[in-house]
C-alpha positions as CSV (number, residue, x, y, z in Angstrom):
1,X,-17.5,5.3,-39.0
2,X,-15.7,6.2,-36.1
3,X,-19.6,5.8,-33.6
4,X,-19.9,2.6,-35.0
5,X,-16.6,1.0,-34.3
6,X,-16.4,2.4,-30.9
7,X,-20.4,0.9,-30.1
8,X,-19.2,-2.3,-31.5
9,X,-15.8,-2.4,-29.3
10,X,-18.1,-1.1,-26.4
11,X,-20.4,-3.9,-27.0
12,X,-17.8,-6.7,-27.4
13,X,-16.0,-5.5,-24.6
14,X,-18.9,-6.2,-22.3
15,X,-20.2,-9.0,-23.7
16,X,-20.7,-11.8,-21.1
17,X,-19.1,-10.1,-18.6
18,X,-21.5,-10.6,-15.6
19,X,-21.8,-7.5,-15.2
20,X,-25.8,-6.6,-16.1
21,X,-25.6,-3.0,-16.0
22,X,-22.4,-2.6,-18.6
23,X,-24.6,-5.1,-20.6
24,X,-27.8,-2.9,-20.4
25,X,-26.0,0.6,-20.5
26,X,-23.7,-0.4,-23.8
27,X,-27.4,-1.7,-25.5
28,X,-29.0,1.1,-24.6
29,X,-26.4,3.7,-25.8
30,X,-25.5,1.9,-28.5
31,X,-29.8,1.9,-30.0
32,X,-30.1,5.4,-28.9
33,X,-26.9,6.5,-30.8
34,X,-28.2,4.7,-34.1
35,X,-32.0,5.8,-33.9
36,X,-31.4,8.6,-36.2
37,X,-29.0,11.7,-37.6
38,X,-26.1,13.1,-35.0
39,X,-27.8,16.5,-35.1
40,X,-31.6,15.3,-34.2
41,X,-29.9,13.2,-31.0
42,X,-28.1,16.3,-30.1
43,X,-31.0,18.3,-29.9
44,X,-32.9,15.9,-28.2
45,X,-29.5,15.1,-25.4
46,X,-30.0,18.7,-24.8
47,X,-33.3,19.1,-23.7
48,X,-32.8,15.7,-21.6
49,X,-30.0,17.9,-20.2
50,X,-31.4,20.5,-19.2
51,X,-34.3,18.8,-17.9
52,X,-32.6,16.2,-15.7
53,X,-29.5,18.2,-14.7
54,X,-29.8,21.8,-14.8
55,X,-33.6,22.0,-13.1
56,X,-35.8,22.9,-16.3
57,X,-38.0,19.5,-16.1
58,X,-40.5,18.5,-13.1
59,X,-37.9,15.5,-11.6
60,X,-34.1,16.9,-11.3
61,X,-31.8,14.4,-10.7
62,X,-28.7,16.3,-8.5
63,X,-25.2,15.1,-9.9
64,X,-23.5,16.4,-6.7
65,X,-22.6,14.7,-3.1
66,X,-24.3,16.5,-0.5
67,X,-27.4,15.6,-1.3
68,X,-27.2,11.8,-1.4
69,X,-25.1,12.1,1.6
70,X,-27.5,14.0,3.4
71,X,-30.4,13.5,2.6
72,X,-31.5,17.1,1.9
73,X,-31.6,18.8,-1.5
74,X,-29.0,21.1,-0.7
75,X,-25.4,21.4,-1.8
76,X,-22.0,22.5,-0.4
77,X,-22.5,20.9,2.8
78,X,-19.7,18.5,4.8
79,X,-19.0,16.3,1.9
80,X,-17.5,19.2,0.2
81,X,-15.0,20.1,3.0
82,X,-14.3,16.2,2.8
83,X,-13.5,16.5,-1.1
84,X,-11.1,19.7,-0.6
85,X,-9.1,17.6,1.8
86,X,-8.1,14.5,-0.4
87,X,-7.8,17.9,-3.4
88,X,-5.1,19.1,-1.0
89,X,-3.2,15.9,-0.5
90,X,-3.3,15.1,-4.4
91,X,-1.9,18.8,-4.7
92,X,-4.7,20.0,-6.8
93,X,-7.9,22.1,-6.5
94,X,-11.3,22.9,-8.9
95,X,-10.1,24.6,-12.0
96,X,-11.6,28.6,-12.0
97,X,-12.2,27.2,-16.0
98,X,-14.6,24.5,-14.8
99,X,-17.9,26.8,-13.5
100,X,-19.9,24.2,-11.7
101,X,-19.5,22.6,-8.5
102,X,-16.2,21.0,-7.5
103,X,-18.6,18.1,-5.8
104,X,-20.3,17.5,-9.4
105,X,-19.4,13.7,-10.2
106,X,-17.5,14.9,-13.3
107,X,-14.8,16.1,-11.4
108,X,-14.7,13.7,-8.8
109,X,-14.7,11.2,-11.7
110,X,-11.4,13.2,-13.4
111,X,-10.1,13.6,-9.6
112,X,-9.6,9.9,-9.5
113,X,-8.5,9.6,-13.1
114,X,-5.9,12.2,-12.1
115,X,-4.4,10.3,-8.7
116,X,-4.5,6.8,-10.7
117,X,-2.5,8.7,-13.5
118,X,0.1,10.2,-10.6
119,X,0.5,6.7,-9.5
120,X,-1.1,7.8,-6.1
121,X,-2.9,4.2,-5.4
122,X,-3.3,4.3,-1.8
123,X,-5.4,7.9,-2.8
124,X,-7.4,6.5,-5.3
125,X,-8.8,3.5,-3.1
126,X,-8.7,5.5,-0.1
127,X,-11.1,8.3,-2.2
128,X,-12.9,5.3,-4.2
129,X,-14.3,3.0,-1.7
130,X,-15.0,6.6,1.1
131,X,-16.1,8.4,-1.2
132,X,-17.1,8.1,-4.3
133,X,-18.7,4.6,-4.2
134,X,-20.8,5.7,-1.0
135,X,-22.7,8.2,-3.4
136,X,-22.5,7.5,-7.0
137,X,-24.8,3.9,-6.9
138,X,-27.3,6.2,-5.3
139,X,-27.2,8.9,-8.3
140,X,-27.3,6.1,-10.9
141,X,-30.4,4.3,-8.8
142,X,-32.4,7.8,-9.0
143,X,-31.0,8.4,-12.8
144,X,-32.5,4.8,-14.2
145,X,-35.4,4.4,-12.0
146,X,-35.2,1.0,-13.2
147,X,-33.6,-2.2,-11.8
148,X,-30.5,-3.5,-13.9
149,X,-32.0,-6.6,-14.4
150,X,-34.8,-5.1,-16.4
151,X,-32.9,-4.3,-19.5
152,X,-36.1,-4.1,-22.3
153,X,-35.6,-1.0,-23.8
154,X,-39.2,-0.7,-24.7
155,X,-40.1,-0.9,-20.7
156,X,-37.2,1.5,-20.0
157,X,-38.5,4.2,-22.3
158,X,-41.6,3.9,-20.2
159,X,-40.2,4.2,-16.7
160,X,-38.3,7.6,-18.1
161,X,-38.3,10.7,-15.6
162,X,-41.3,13.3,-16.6
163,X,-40.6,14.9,-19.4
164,X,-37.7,13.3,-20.6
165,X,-37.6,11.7,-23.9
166,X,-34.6,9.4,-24.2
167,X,-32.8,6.8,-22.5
168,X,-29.5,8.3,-23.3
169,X,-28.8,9.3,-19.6
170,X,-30.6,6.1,-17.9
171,X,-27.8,3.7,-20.5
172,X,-24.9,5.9,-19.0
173,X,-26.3,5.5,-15.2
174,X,-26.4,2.0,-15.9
175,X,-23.1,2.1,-17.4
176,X,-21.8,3.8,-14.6
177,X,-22.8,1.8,-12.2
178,X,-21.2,-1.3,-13.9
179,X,-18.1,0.8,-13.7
180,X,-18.2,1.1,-9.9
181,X,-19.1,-2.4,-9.4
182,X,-16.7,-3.5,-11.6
183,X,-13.9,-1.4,-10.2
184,X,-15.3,-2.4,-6.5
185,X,-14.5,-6.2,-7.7
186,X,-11.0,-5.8,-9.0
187,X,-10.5,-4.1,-5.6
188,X,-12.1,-6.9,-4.3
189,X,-9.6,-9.3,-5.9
190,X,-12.0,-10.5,-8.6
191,X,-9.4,-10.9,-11.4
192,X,-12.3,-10.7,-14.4
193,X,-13.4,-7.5,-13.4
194,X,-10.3,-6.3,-13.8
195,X,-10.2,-8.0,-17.6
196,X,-13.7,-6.3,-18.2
197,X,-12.1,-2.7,-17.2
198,X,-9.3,-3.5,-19.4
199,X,-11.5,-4.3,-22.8
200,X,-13.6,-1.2,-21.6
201,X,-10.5,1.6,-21.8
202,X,-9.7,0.1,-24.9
203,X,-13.4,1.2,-26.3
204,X,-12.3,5.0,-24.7
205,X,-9.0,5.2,-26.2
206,X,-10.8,4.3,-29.7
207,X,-12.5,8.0,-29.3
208,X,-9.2,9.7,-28.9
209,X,-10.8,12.3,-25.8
210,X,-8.1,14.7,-24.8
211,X,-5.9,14.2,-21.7
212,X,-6.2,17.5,-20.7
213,X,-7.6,18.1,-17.1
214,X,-10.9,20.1,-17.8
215,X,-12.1,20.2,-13.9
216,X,-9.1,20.4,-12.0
217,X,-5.9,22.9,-12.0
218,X,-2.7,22.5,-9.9
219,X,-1.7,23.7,-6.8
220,X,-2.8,23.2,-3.1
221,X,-5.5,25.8,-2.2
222,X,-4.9,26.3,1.9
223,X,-8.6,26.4,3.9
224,X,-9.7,29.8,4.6
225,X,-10.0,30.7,8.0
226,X,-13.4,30.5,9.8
227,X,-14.7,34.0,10.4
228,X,-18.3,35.4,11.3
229,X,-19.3,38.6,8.8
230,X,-21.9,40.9,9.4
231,X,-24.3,41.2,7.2
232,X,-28.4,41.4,7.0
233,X,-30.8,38.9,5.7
234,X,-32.3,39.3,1.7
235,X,-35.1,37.2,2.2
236,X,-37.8,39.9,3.0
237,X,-37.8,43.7,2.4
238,X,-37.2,44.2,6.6
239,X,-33.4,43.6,5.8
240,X,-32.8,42.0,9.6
241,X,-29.1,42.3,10.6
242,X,-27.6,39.2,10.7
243,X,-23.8,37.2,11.0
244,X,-22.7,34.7,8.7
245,X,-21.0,32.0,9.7
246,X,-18.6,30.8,7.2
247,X,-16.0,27.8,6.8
248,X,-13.5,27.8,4.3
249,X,-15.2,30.1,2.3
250,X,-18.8,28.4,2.7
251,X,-21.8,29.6,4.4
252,X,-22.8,27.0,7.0
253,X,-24.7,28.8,9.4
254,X,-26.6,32.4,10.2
255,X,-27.4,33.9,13.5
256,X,-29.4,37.7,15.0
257,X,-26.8,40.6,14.6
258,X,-27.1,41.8,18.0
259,X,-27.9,45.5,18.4
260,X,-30.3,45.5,15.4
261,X,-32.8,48.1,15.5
262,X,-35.2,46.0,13.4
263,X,-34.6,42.4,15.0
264,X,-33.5,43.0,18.4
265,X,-30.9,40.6,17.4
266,X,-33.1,37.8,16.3
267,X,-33.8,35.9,12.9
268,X,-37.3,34.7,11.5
269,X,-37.5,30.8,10.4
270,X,-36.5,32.8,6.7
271,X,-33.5,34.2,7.8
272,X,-31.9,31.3,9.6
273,X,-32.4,28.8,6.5
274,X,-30.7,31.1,4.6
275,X,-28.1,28.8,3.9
276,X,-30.4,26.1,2.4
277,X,-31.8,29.0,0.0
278,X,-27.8,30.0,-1.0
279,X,-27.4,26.4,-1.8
280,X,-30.5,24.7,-2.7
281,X,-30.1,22.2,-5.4
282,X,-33.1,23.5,-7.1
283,X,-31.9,26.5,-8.3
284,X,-31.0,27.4,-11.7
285,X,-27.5,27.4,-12.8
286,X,-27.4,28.6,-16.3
287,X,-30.0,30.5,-18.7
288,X,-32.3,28.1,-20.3
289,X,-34.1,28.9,-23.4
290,X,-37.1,27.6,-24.1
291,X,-37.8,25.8,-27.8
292,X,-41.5,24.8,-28.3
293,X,-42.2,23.7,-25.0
294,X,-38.8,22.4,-23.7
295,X,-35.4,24.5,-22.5
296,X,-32.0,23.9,-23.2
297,X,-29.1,25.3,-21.9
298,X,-27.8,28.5,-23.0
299,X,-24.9,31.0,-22.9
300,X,-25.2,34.0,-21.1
301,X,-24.4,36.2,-24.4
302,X,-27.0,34.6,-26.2
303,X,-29.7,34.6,-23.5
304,X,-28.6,38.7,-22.7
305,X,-29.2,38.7,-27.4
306,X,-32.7,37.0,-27.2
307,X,-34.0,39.6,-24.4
308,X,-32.1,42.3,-26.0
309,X,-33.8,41.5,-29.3
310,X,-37.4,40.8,-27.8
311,X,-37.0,44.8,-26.3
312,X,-35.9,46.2,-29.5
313,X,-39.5,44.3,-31.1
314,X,-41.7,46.1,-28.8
Protein backbone atom coordinates (compact mmCIF):
# COMPACT_ATOMS: atom_id res chain seq x y z
CA UNK A 1 0.00 0.00 0.00
CA UNK A 2 0.96 3.25 -0.98
CA UNK A 3 0.75 4.56 3.43
CA UNK A 4 2.83 1.84 4.14
CA UNK A 5 5.70 2.28 1.85
CA UNK A 6 5.79 5.98 2.29
CA UNK A 7 5.84 5.30 6.64
CA UNK A 8 8.51 2.86 5.96
CA UNK A 9 10.70 5.35 3.64
CA UNK A 10 9.80 8.07 6.26
CA UNK A 11 11.02 5.82 8.96
CA UNK A 12 14.31 4.74 7.21
CA UNK A 13 14.95 8.01 6.10
CA UNK A 14 15.25 9.24 9.71
CA UNK A 15 16.61 6.52 11.18
CA UNK A 16 19.79 7.45 13.27
CA UNK A 17 19.82 10.66 12.16
CA UNK A 18 20.41 12.63 15.36
CA UNK A 19 17.76 14.32 14.97
CA UNK A 20 15.21 13.26 18.04
CA UNK A 21 12.22 15.01 16.92
CA UNK A 22 12.19 13.47 13.06
CA UNK A 23 12.74 10.20 15.11
CA UNK A 24 9.69 10.82 17.50
CA UNK A 25 7.38 12.55 14.90
CA UNK A 26 7.99 9.67 12.04
CA UNK A 27 7.07 6.92 15.16
CA UNK A 28 4.31 8.75 16.17
CA UNK A 29 2.69 9.23 12.73
CA UNK A 30 3.58 6.25 11.54
CA UNK A 31 1.44 4.15 14.98
CA UNK A 32 -1.30 6.70 14.62
CA UNK A 33 -1.70 6.08 10.80
CA UNK A 34 -1.81 2.11 11.41
CA UNK A 35 -4.18 2.15 14.59
CA UNK A 36 -7.10 1.47 12.53
CA UNK A 37 -9.33 2.05 9.15
CA UNK A 38 -8.50 5.42 6.96
CA UNK A 39 -12.08 6.65 7.48
CA UNK A 40 -12.19 6.14 11.59
CA UNK A 41 -8.65 8.33 11.64
CA UNK A 42 -10.22 10.88 9.44
CA UNK A 43 -12.95 11.41 11.62
CA UNK A 44 -11.03 11.49 14.52
CA UNK A 45 -8.04 14.21 12.59
CA UNK A 46 -11.16 16.23 12.20
CA UNK A 47 -12.30 16.84 15.49
CA UNK A 48 -8.46 17.20 16.61
CA UNK A 49 -8.70 19.94 13.88
CA UNK A 50 -11.17 21.72 14.81
CA UNK A 51 -10.32 21.56 18.26
CA UNK A 52 -6.74 22.66 18.17
CA UNK A 53 -6.88 24.92 15.12
CA UNK A 54 -10.12 26.41 14.37
CA UNK A 55 -11.08 27.29 18.33
CA UNK A 56 -13.80 24.59 19.00
CA UNK A 57 -11.66 22.85 22.00
CA UNK A 58 -10.74 24.59 25.48
CA UNK A 59 -6.61 25.01 24.47
CA UNK A 60 -6.28 26.51 20.72
CA UNK A 61 -3.06 26.32 19.54
CA UNK A 62 -2.75 29.69 16.90
CA UNK A 63 -0.85 28.53 13.56
CA UNK A 64 -0.10 32.24 12.72
CA UNK A 65 2.92 34.78 13.52
CA UNK A 66 1.72 37.57 15.40
CA UNK A 67 0.97 35.87 18.20
CA UNK A 68 4.29 34.20 18.99
CA UNK A 69 5.88 37.32 18.04
CA UNK A 70 3.94 39.28 20.23
CA UNK A 71 3.05 37.89 22.71
CA UNK A 72 -0.69 38.63 22.51
CA UNK A 73 -3.39 36.46 21.07
CA UNK A 74 -4.07 38.56 18.32
CA UNK A 75 -3.40 38.40 14.63
CA UNK A 76 -2.56 40.74 11.72
CA UNK A 77 -0.21 42.70 13.60
CA UNK A 78 3.67 43.87 12.42
CA UNK A 79 4.76 40.51 11.42
CA UNK A 80 2.23 40.54 8.66
CA UNK A 81 3.39 43.86 7.06
CA UNK A 82 6.97 42.09 7.47
CA UNK A 83 5.63 38.94 5.40
CA UNK A 84 4.01 41.21 2.53
CA UNK A 85 7.41 42.73 2.05
CA UNK A 86 9.57 39.55 1.28
CA UNK A 87 5.82 38.52 -0.90
CA UNK A 88 6.61 41.58 -2.87
CA UNK A 89 10.24 40.97 -3.55
CA UNK A 90 9.51 37.17 -4.56
CA UNK A 91 6.76 38.79 -6.92
CA UNK A 92 3.96 37.00 -5.37
CA UNK A 93 1.01 37.70 -2.91
CA UNK A 94 -1.80 35.38 -0.82
CA UNK A 95 -3.91 33.53 -3.36
CA UNK A 96 -7.83 35.14 -3.07
CA UNK A 97 -8.35 30.89 -3.45
CA UNK A 98 -6.55 30.25 -0.19
CA UNK A 99 -9.31 31.94 2.66
CA UNK A 100 -7.24 32.00 5.73
CA UNK A 101 -4.54 34.13 6.86
CA UNK A 102 -1.58 34.86 4.56
CA UNK A 103 0.61 34.64 8.12
CA UNK A 104 -0.81 30.86 8.65
CA UNK A 105 2.48 28.63 8.64
CA UNK A 106 1.07 26.84 5.55
CA UNK A 107 1.78 29.51 3.42
CA UNK A 108 4.74 30.71 4.78
CA UNK A 109 5.85 27.03 4.59
CA UNK A 110 4.79 27.01 0.48
CA UNK A 111 6.35 30.73 0.37
CA UNK A 112 9.71 29.24 1.00
CA UNK A 113 9.06 26.22 -1.07
CA UNK A 114 8.17 28.67 -3.86
CA UNK A 115 11.65 31.06 -3.63
CA UNK A 116 13.87 27.69 -3.17
CA UNK A 117 12.00 26.49 -6.40
CA UNK A 118 12.76 30.17 -8.29
CA UNK A 119 16.28 29.61 -7.27
CA UNK A 120 15.98 32.82 -5.10
CA UNK A 121 18.57 31.51 -2.24
CA UNK A 122 19.61 34.62 -0.76
CA UNK A 123 15.45 34.97 -0.10
CA UNK A 124 14.97 31.83 1.21
CA UNK A 125 17.75 32.14 4.05
CA UNK A 126 17.19 35.69 4.39
CA UNK A 127 13.10 34.69 5.08
CA UNK A 128 14.29 31.31 6.93
CA UNK A 129 16.54 32.22 9.61
CA UNK A 130 14.29 36.14 10.22
CA UNK A 131 11.50 34.68 9.93
CA UNK A 132 10.18 31.69 9.94
CA UNK A 133 12.65 30.00 12.39
CA UNK A 134 12.07 32.90 14.99
CA UNK A 135 8.30 31.55 15.27
CA UNK A 136 7.68 28.08 14.16
CA UNK A 137 9.89 26.24 17.25
CA UNK A 138 7.61 28.23 19.43
CA UNK A 139 4.24 26.86 17.60
CA UNK A 140 5.65 23.29 17.61
CA UNK A 141 6.72 23.70 21.62
CA UNK A 142 2.95 24.74 22.44
CA UNK A 143 1.54 21.95 19.76
CA UNK A 144 3.61 18.90 21.63
CA UNK A 145 3.60 20.12 25.09
CA UNK A 146 6.12 17.55 25.44
CA UNK A 147 10.00 17.67 25.28
CA UNK A 148 11.55 15.74 22.21
CA UNK A 149 13.41 13.62 24.25
CA UNK A 150 10.33 12.14 25.77
CA UNK A 151 9.23 10.06 22.80
CA UNK A 152 6.90 7.13 24.78
CA UNK A 153 3.84 7.30 22.98
CA UNK A 154 1.90 6.00 25.89
CA UNK A 155 3.17 9.31 27.98
CA UNK A 156 2.54 11.44 24.90
CA UNK A 157 -1.12 10.50 24.70
CA UNK A 158 -1.27 11.64 28.21
CA UNK A 159 0.28 15.08 28.02
CA UNK A 160 -2.36 15.69 24.91
CA UNK A 161 -4.21 19.27 24.86
CA UNK A 162 -7.85 19.02 26.53
CA UNK A 163 -9.96 17.41 24.55
CA UNK A 164 -7.95 16.21 21.99
CA UNK A 165 -7.74 12.52 21.30
CA UNK A 166 -4.75 11.79 19.12
CA UNK A 167 -1.18 12.41 18.72
CA UNK A 168 -1.50 12.94 15.04
CA UNK A 169 -0.78 16.82 15.30
CA UNK A 170 1.87 16.56 18.41
CA UNK A 171 4.04 13.67 15.63
CA UNK A 172 3.86 16.48 12.92
CA UNK A 173 5.00 19.40 15.47
CA UNK A 174 7.65 17.15 16.34
CA UNK A 175 8.38 16.51 12.82
CA UNK A 176 8.37 19.96 12.02
CA UNK A 177 10.58 20.99 14.28
CA UNK A 178 13.24 18.38 13.13
CA UNK A 179 12.70 20.05 9.85
CA UNK A 180 13.73 23.43 11.06
CA UNK A 181 16.53 22.16 12.99
CA UNK A 182 17.62 20.20 10.43
CA UNK A 183 17.45 22.86 7.75
CA UNK A 184 19.09 25.38 10.46
CA UNK A 185 22.19 22.78 10.38
CA UNK A 186 22.72 22.47 6.69
CA UNK A 187 22.65 26.28 6.86
CA UNK A 188 24.96 25.85 9.47
CA UNK A 189 27.28 23.78 7.38
CA UNK A 190 26.45 20.50 8.97
CA UNK A 191 26.81 18.30 5.89
CA UNK A 192 24.48 15.29 7.45
CA UNK A 193 21.68 17.39 7.90
CA UNK A 194 21.71 18.07 4.63
CA UNK A 195 21.80 14.05 3.86
CA UNK A 196 18.77 13.72 6.34
CA UNK A 197 16.74 16.46 4.22
CA UNK A 198 17.62 14.66 1.23
CA UNK A 199 16.32 10.95 2.29
CA UNK A 200 13.22 12.96 3.76
CA UNK A 201 12.05 14.64 0.11
CA UNK A 202 12.51 11.36 -1.22
CA UNK A 203 9.67 9.99 1.40
CA UNK A 204 7.38 13.24 -0.16
CA UNK A 205 7.96 12.62 -3.57
CA UNK A 206 6.76 8.85 -2.88
CA UNK A 207 3.08 10.59 -2.18
CA UNK A 208 3.11 12.25 -5.54
CA UNK A 209 1.30 15.84 -3.82
CA UNK A 210 0.67 18.32 -6.60
CA UNK A 211 3.05 21.11 -7.44
CA UNK A 212 0.51 23.51 -7.79
CA UNK A 213 0.78 26.65 -5.45
CA UNK A 214 -2.44 26.39 -3.31
CA UNK A 215 -1.60 29.63 -0.97
CA UNK A 216 0.10 31.85 -3.16
CA UNK A 217 -0.80 33.57 -6.70
CA UNK A 218 1.45 35.78 -8.82
CA UNK A 219 1.96 39.26 -9.10
CA UNK A 220 3.29 41.98 -6.76
CA UNK A 221 0.36 43.57 -4.77
CA UNK A 222 1.64 47.37 -4.07
CA UNK A 223 0.83 48.55 -0.13
CA UNK A 224 -2.20 50.49 0.14
CA UNK A 225 -1.89 53.86 1.32
CA UNK A 226 -2.40 54.73 5.01
CA UNK A 227 -5.65 56.66 5.44
CA UNK A 228 -7.87 57.47 8.58
CA UNK A 229 -11.85 56.52 7.83
CA UNK A 230 -14.56 57.60 9.74
CA UNK A 231 -16.57 55.39 11.12
CA UNK A 232 -18.38 54.63 14.74
CA UNK A 233 -17.69 51.88 17.14
CA UNK A 234 -20.00 48.38 17.11
CA UNK A 235 -19.05 47.35 20.43
CA UNK A 236 -22.14 48.73 22.33
CA UNK A 237 -25.53 49.95 21.19
CA UNK A 238 -24.26 53.93 21.81
CA UNK A 239 -22.55 53.68 18.26
CA UNK A 240 -19.67 56.33 19.35
CA UNK A 241 -18.13 57.95 16.31
CA UNK A 242 -14.92 56.95 15.82
CA UNK A 243 -11.60 57.06 12.95
CA UNK A 244 -9.87 54.04 11.94
CA UNK A 245 -6.56 54.00 11.42
CA UNK A 246 -5.56 51.75 8.77
CA UNK A 247 -2.08 50.47 7.14
CA UNK A 248 -2.05 48.69 4.07
CA UNK A 249 -5.41 47.73 4.32
CA UNK A 250 -5.21 46.70 8.22
CA UNK A 251 -6.73 48.13 11.12
CA UNK A 252 -3.95 49.07 13.56
CA UNK A 253 -5.37 51.68 15.57
CA UNK A 254 -8.88 53.66 16.63
CA UNK A 255 -9.30 57.07 17.98
CA UNK A 256 -12.69 59.75 19.20
CA UNK A 257 -14.32 61.17 15.91
CA UNK A 258 -14.27 64.68 16.95
CA UNK A 259 -17.59 66.46 16.77
CA UNK A 260 -19.61 63.45 17.99
CA UNK A 261 -22.76 64.25 19.63
CA UNK A 262 -22.63 61.07 21.65
CA UNK A 263 -18.70 60.91 22.63
CA UNK A 264 -17.59 64.44 22.57
CA UNK A 265 -14.88 62.93 20.56
CA UNK A 266 -13.83 60.29 22.95
CA UNK A 267 -13.61 56.34 23.04
CA UNK A 268 -14.44 53.98 26.12
CA UNK A 269 -11.58 51.26 26.96
CA UNK A 270 -14.26 49.05 24.37
CA UNK A 271 -13.90 51.11 21.57
CA UNK A 272 -10.17 51.69 21.52
CA UNK A 273 -9.37 47.82 21.69
CA UNK A 274 -11.35 47.46 18.86
CA UNK A 275 -8.69 46.27 16.88
CA UNK A 276 -7.75 43.35 19.30
CA UNK A 277 -11.65 42.34 18.94
CA UNK A 278 -11.30 42.52 14.76
CA UNK A 279 -8.38 40.34 15.10
CA UNK A 280 -8.47 38.25 18.05
CA UNK A 281 -7.09 34.82 17.53
CA UNK A 282 -9.98 33.38 19.39
CA UNK A 283 -12.50 33.91 17.08
CA UNK A 284 -14.16 31.45 14.97
CA UNK A 285 -13.23 31.12 11.39
CA UNK A 286 -15.51 28.62 9.88
CA UNK A 287 -18.95 26.84 10.89
CA UNK A 288 -18.41 23.98 13.14
CA UNK A 289 -20.83 21.27 13.57
CA UNK A 290 -21.14 19.59 16.43
CA UNK A 291 -21.22 15.46 16.40
CA UNK A 292 -21.95 13.87 19.87
CA UNK A 293 -20.05 16.18 21.89
CA UNK A 294 -17.18 17.31 19.51
CA UNK A 295 -17.26 19.93 16.29
CA UNK A 296 -15.67 19.61 13.15
CA UNK A 297 -15.37 21.88 10.45
CA UNK A 298 -17.97 22.55 8.12
CA UNK A 299 -18.95 24.31 4.82
CA UNK A 300 -20.97 27.21 4.82
CA UNK A 301 -23.71 25.42 2.45
CA UNK A 302 -23.96 22.62 4.70
CA UNK A 303 -24.03 24.56 8.06
CA UNK A 304 -26.76 27.30 6.12
CA UNK A 305 -28.75 23.01 5.20
CA UNK A 306 -28.53 21.89 8.87
CA UNK A 307 -30.24 25.27 10.24
CA UNK A 308 -32.44 25.36 7.28
CA UNK A 309 -33.56 21.83 7.96
CA UNK A 310 -33.80 22.22 11.91
CA UNK A 311 -36.51 25.39 10.92
CA UNK A 312 -38.45 23.40 8.51
CA UNK A 313 -38.80 20.53 11.76
CA UNK A 314 -40.35 23.03 14.08
Amino acid sequence: MQKDEFLNILNEAVKGCGFVDLICGAEMITAFLKSGPAEELYKELRYDYADLFLNAGPSPVFPYESPFRSGAPVVMQEPVFELREYFRKAGVHKSPAYKDLEEHIAVQMEFLRYVLEKGNEDLYLDFFENKFSKWVPAFCDQLTSTTPSNCNLSQNLTNLPAGVMTNFYQGLAHLTRGVVMCESSTIGGYTGAEEVTNKMSSAFDYLALSHEYATLAQGVLEPEPPKTVPTHCYTCGALCGMNAKLKDGILIGTSGLQGDPKSGGRLCPKGAAVPKHLYSAYRLKSPLIREGNRFRKASWDEALDRVVEAINRT
